[in-house]
C-alpha positions as CSV (number, residue, x, y, z in Angstrom):
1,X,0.0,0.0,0.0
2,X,2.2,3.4,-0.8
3,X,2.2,6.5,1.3
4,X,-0.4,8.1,-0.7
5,X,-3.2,5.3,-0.7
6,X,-2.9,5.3,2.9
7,X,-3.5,8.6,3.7
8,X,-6.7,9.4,1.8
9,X,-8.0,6.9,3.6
10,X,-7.2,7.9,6.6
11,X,-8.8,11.2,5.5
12,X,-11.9,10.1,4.4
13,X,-12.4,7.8,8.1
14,X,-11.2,11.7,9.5
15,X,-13.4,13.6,7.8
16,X,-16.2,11.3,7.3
17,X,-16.8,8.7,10.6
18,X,-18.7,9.1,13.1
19,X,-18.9,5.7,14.9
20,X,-17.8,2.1,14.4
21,X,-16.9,-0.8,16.0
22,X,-19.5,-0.4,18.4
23,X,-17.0,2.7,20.6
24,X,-17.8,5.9,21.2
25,X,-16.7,8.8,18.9
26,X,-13.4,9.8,20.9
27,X,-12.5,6.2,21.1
28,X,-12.9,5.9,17.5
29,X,-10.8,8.7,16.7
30,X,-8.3,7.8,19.1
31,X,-7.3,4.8,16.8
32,X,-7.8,6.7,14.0
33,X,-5.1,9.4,15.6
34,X,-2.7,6.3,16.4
35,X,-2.7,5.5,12.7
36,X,-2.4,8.2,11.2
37,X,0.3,9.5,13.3
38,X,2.5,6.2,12.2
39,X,1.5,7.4,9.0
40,X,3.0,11.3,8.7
41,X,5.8,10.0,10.7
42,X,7.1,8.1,8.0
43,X,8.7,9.9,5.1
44,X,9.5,7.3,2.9
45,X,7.3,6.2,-0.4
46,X,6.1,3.0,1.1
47,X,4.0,2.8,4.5
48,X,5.0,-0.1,7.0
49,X,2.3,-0.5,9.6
50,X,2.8,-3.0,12.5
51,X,0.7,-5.8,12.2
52,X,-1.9,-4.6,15.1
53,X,-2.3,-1.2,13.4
54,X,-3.0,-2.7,9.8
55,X,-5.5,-5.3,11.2
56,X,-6.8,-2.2,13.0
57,X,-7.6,-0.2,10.0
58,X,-8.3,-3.6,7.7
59,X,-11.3,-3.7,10.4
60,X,-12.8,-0.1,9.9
61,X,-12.6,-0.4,6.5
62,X,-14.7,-3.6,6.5
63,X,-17.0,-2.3,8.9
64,X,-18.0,1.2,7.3
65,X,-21.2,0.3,5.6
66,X,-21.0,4.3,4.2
67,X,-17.4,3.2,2.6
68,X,-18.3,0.1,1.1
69,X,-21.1,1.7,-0.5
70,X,-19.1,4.6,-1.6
71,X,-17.0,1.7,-3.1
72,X,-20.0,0.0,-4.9
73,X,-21.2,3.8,-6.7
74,X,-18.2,3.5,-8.3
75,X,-18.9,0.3,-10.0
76,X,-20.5,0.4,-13.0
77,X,-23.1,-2.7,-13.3
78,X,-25.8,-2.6,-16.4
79,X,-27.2,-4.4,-19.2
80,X,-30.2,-4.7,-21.6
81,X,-30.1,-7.2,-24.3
82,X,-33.3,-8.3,-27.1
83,X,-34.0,-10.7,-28.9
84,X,-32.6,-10.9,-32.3
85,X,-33.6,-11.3,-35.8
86,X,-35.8,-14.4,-35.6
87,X,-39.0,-15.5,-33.6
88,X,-37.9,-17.8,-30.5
89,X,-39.6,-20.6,-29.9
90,X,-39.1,-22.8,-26.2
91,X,-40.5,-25.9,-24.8
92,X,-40.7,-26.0,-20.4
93,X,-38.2,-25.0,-18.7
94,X,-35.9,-23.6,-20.9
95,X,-33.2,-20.2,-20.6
96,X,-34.0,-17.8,-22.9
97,X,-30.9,-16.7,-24.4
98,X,-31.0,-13.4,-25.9
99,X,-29.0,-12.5,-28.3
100,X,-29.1,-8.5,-29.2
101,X,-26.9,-6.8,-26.2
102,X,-27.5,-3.2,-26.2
103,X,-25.2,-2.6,-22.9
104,X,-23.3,-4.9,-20.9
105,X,-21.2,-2.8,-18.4
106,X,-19.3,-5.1,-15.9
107,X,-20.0,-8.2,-18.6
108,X,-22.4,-9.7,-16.1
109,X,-24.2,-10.6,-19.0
110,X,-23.3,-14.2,-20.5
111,X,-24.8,-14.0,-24.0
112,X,-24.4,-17.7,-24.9
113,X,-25.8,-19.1,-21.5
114,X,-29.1,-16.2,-21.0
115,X,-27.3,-15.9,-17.3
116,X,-26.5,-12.7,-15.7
117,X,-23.7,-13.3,-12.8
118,X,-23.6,-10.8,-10.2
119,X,-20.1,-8.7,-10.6
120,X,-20.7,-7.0,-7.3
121,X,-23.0,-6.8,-4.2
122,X,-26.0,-4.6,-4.1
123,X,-29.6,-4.0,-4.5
124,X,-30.2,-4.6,-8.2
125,X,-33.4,-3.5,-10.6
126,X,-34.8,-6.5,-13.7
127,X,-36.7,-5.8,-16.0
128,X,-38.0,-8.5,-18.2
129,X,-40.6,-7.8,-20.7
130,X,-42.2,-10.2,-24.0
131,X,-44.0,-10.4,-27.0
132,X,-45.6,-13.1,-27.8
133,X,-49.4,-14.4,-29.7
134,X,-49.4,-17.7,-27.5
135,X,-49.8,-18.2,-23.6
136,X,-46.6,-17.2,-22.0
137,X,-45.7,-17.6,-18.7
138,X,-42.0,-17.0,-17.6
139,X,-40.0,-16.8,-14.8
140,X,-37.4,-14.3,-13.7
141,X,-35.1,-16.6,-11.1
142,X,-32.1,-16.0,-9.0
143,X,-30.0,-18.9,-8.2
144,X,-33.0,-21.1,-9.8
145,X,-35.3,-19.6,-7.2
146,X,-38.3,-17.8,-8.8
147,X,-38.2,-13.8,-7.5
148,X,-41.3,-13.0,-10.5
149,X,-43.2,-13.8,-13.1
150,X,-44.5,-12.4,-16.5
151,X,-47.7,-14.3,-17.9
152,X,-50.0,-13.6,-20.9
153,X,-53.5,-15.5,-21.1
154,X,-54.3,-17.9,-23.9
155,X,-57.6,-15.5,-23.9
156,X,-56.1,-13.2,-25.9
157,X,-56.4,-15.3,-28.6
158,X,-53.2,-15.5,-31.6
159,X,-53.2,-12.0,-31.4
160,X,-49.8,-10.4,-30.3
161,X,-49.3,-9.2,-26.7
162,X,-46.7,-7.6,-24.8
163,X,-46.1,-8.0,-21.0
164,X,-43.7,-7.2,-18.9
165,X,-42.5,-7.4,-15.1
166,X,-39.6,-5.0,-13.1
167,X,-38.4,-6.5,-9.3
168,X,-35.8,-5.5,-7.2
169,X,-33.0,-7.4,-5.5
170,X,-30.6,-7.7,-3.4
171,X,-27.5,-9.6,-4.9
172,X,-24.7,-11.4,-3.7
173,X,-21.6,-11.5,-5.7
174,X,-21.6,-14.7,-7.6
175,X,-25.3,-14.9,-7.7
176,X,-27.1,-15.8,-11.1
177,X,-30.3,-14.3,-12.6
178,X,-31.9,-15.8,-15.7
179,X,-35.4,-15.9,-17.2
180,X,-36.9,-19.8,-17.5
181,X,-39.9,-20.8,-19.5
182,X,-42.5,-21.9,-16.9
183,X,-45.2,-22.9,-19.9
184,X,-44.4,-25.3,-22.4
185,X,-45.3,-26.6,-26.0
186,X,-45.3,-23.8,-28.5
187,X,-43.8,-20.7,-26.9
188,X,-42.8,-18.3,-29.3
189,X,-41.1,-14.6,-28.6
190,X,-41.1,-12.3,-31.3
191,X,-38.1,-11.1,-32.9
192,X,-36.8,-7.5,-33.7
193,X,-35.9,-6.6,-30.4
194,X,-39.4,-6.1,-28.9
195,X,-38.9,-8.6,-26.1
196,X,-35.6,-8.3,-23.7
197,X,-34.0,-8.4,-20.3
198,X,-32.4,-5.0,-18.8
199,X,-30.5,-5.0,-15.5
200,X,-29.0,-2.2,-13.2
201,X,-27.2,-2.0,-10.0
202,X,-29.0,0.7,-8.2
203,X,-26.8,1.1,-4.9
């Protein structure tokens, strides 16, 4: 970690903490004090902290829900993708791979499995949303667990409908999200990018 890495964050705990660990504001500070103090005592490019004073400051770093999720703002998470150029047609419980990728920013977004995996932590807004002349049902899952559904009544008749369904989420990192076919037979999604699957990190 060099000298300057070190210091900001000592700055931002400075400027910016009011309590962790469970202490009391002075206590708190104190530790921050006995840090920093190693810190602008040392003039040389690379900081050496004794193993009790990193472990210190490893531990209000870890514990500062505002820094973590100053941490996750800065990650850019995103996509939307369609489908392409040709009507889909599924049987039961199948991924629906979409092809068309307007935005993928982190390249959660695994074109040739349909699977979005989590990139990083947070509370996350899908949107899925279909065209289709047939009853549709389909299910948005996270780690194969259903979180909502999209449906569209066979008493529509052949006649094309669109329906669509937005959730939010809290994610882990590693987690996967993917819309299933919950219906079977002849499921068919139009093509020309008028059915597709968008998803953001919100905080």
């Amino acid at each position: 970690m060099t000298y300057l890495q070190v210091v900001m964050l000592m700055l931002y705990f400075v400027n910016n903490h009011h309590s962790v660990l469970g202490g009391t504001q002075s206590d708190t500070r104190t530790k921050l004090d006995s840090i920093k103090s190693l810190i602008y005592s040392n003039a040389k490019a690379t900081v050496t902290l004794d193993s009790t004073a990193l472990k210190e400051l490893v531990k209000l770093l870890t514990s500062d829900k505002a820094y973590a999720s100053s941490l996750n703002r800065n990650k850019r998470v995103s996509f939307s993708v369609y489908t392409g150029n040709k009507i889909l047609t599924f049987g039961k419980g199948q991924t629906i791979r979409y092809d068309g990728i307007l935005t993928n920013d982190g390249n959660g977004y695994d074109d040739r499995t349909g699977v979005f995996v989590c990139p990083v932590a947070g509370t996350y807004m899908f949107v899925v949303d279909t065209l289709s002349n047939v009853e549709t049902w389909l299910a948005l899952k996270v780690n194969k667990k259903s979180v909502a559904n999209v449906f569209r009544s066979i008493h529509y008749g052949n006649r094309w409908g669109q329906t669509s369904r937005t959730v939010i989420v809290n994610l882990k990192h590693g987690d996967h999200v993917k819309v299933d076919t919950v219906s079977g037979g002849n499921l068919r999604i139009f093509k020309d990018a008028t059915s597709g699957f968008s998803g953001t990190l919100l905080y």
